[in-house]
C-alpha positions in Angstrom: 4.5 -21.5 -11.3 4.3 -17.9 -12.6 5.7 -14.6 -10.7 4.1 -13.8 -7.3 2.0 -10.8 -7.0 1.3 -8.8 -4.2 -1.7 -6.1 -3.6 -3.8 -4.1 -1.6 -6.4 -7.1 -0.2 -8.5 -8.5 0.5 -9.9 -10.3 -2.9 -12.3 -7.6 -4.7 -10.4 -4.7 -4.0 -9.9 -2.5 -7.2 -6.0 -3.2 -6.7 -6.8 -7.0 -7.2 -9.1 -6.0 -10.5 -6.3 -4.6 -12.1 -3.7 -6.5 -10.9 -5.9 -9.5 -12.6 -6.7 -7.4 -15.6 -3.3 -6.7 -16.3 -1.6 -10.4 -15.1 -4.6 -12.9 -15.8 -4.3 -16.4 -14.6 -0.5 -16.7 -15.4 0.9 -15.4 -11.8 0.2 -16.1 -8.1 -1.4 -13.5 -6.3 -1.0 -12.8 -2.6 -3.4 -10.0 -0.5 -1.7 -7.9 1.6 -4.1 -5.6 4.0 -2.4 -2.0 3.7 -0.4 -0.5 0.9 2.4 -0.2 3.1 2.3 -4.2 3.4 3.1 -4.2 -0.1 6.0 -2.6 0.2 7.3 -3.9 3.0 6.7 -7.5 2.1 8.0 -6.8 -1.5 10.7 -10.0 -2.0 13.3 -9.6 -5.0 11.8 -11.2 -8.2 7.9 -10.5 -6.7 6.3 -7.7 -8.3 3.8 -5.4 -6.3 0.5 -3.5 -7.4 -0.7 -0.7 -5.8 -2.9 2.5 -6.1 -1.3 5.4 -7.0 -4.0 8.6 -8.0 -7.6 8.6 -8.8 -9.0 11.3 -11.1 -11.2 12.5 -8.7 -9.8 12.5 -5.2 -6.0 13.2 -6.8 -2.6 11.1 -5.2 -2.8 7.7 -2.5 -1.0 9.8 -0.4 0.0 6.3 1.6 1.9 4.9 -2.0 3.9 8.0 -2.1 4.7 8.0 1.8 6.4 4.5 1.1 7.7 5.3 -1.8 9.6 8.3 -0.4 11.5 5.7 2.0 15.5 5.5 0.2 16.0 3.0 3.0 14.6 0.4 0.6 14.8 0.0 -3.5 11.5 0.0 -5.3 11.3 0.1 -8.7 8.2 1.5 -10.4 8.1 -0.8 -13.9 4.8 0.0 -15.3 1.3 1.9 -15.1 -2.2 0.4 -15.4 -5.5 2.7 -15.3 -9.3 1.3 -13.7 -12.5 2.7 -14.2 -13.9 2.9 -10.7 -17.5 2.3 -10.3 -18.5 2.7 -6.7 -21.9 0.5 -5.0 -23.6 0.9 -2.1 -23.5 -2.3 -0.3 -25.3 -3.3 2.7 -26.5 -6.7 4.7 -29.5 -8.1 3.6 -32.8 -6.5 5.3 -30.6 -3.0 5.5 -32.9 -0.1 3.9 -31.5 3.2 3.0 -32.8 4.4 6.3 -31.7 2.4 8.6 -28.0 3.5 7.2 -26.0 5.5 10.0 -22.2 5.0 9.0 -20.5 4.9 5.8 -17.4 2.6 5.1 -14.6 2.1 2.8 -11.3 3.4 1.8 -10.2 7.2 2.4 -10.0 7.2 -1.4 -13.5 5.5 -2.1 -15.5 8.4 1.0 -13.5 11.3 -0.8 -14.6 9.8 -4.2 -18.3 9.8 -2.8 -18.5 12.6 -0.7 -21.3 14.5 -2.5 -23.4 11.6 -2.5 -22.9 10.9 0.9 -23.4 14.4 1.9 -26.8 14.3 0.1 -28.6 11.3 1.3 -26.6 10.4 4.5 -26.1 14.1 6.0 -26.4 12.5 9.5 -24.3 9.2 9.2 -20.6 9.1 10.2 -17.9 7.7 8.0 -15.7 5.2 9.1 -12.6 4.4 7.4 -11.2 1.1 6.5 -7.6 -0.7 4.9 -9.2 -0.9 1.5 -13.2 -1.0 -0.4 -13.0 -4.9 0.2 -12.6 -4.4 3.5 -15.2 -2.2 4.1 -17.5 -4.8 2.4 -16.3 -7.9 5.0 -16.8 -5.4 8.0 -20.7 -5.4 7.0 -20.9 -8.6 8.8 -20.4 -7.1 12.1 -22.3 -3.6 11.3 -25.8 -4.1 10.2 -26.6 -0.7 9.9 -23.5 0.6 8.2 -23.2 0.4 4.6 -20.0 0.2 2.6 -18.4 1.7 -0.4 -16.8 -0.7 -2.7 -17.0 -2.6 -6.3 -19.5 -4.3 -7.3 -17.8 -8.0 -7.4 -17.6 -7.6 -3.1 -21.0 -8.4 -3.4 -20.5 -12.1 -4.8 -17.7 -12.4 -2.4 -19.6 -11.5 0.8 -22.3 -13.5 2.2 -25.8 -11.9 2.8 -25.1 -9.0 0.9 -27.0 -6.9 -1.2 -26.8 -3.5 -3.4 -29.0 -0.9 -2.9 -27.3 1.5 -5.6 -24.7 1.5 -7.8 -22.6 4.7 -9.5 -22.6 6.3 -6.3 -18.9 7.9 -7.2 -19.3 12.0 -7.8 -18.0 11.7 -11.1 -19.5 9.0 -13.7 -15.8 8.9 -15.3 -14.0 7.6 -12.5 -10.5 6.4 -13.0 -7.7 5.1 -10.6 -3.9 4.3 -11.9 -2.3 1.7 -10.3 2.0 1.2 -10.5 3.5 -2.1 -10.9 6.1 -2.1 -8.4 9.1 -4.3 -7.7 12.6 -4.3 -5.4 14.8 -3.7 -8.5 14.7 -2.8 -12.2 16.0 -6.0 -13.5 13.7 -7.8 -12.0 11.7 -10.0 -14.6 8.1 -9.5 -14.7 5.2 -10.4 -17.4 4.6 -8.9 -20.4 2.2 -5.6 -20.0 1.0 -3.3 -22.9 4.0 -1.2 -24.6 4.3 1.7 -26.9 7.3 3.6 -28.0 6.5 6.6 -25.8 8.7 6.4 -22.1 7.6 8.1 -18.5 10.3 8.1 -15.8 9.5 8.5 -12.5 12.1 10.7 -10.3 12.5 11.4 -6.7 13.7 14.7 -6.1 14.9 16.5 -2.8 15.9 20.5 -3.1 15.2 23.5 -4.5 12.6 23.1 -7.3 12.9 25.6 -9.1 16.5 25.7 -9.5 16.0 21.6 -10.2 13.1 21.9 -12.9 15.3 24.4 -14.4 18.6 21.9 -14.8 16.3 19.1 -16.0 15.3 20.2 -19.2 12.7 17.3 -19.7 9.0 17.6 -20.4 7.2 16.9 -17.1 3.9 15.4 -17.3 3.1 15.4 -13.3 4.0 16.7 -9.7 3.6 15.5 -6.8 4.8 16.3 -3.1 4.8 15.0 0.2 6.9 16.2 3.2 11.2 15.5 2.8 11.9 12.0 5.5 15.2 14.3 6.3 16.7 17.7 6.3 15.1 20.7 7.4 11.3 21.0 8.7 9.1 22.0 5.7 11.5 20.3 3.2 9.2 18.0 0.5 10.4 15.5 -1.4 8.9 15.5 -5.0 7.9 13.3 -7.6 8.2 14.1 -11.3 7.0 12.0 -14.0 8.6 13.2 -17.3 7.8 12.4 -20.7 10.4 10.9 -23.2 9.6 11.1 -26.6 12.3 8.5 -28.1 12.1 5.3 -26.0 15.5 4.1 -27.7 17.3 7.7 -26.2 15.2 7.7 -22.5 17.9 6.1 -20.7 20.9 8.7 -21.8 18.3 11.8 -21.6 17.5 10.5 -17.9 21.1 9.7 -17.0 22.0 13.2 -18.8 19.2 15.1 -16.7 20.0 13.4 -13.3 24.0 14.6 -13.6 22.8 18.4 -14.3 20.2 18.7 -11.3 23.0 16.8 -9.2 25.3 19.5 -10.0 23.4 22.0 -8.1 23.3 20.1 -5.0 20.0 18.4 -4.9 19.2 15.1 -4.4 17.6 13.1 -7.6 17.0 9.2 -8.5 15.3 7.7 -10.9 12.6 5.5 -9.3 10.5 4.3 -12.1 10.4 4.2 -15.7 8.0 2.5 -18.5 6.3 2.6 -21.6 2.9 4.4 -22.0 -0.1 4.8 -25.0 
């Protein structure tokens, strides 16, 4: 039996699409229904995979929130990209008119919200655990329709699509992170290059910290500090590493200097990227 993998569920989500893309038939995958399931249900020697920005709509603000939590280890290990193509998915008989609420994902209405602006002006959005679940909820909601991929529709009985490419922009992309409790933890081959990201998790003064680091930094992101002071944000960096056999010193070299000025830094992730 091959590693366990856990991800945003139900089956057809865009989570299990790249989890499957990336893993094939070789591992055993196990739905969980929120992001922060994931996480929490993350075992040592399982490996997790879970949304992390879209290209659109920007960061999964709910991956970050866990991920910002130093009362558990995760590990980021890896980075896989999905073009997102978005459908319009309804029950059988539904017509575009009859359509007075829109389901899905946070991600998948923000990703849509022009379209739905300009042909549902009058139906409410509804938000749901993931695009797959949006899809199963049409059973119960005939005059809803719900945002998701294209495969929910062979996975949901009595279902039909009335559009497809409904996301605002045609080139729609989400990354996904490959997540696990530690980073030994053995996982199956994925695509490598000789280029290395790592992933920190900072807490103080930025500017005084981006200073110290003296690494390239490829992306910033920020969501409010778990302790200290009100108004205090916890950041993540990705940084770029050049030389894949030097990343580990230059990290380990970098995380001593912003330490010297009192902040607080760990290295939460690092991989190989194209």
């Amino acid at each position: 039996m091959g590693s366990t993998v856990l991800y945003l569920g139900p089956t057809g989500t865009y989570t299990h699409q790249a989890a499957h893309n990336l893993f094939g038939d070789d591992v055993v995958y196990t739905q969980k229904s929120t992001i922060r399931d994931v996480f929490e249900s993350l075992s040592p020697g399982q490996i997790g995979v879970v949304p992390k920005e879209n290209s659109t709509f920007g960061a999964v603000v709910e991956m970050y929130d866990c991920l910002r939590d130093t009362s558990r280890p995760y590990f980021v290990r890896g980075v896989t990209a999905l073009s997102i193509q978005h459908c319009l998915l309804v029950r059988k008989g539904t017509r575009l008119e009859d359509i007075d609420c829109i389901m899905s994902h946070e991600q998948a209405l923000g990703q849509c919200s022009g379209y739905i602006r300009q042909h549902f002006p009058n139906a409410t959005t509804k938000k749901t655990r993931s695009t797959a679940a949006a899809a199963q909820e049409l059973l119960h909601s005939p005059r809803a329709a719900a945002i998701c991929s294209k495969l929910c529709a062979t996975l949901v009985e009595d279902t039909v699509i009335l559009e497809e490419g409904v996301q605002d922009i045609k080139d729609n992309y989400t990354r996904f992170f490959i997540i696990t409790t530690s980073e030994c933890t053995a996982i199956p081959p994925i695509p490598s290059a000789e280029q290395t990201i790592a992933l920190l998790r900072l807490t103080g003064p930025i500017s005084k910290c981006l200073a110290a680091l003296e690494l390239d930094i490829t992306s910033i992101d920020r969501r409010p500090s778990l302790t200290g002071s009100p108004f205090q944000d916890t950041y993540f960096l990705e940084v770029f590493l050049p030389d894949a056999k030097m990343a580990r010193h230059q990290i380990d070299n970098a995380l001593e200097r912003v330490r010297n000025t009192g902040a607080e830094i760990d290295l939460v992730g690092l991989w190989t990227s194209v």
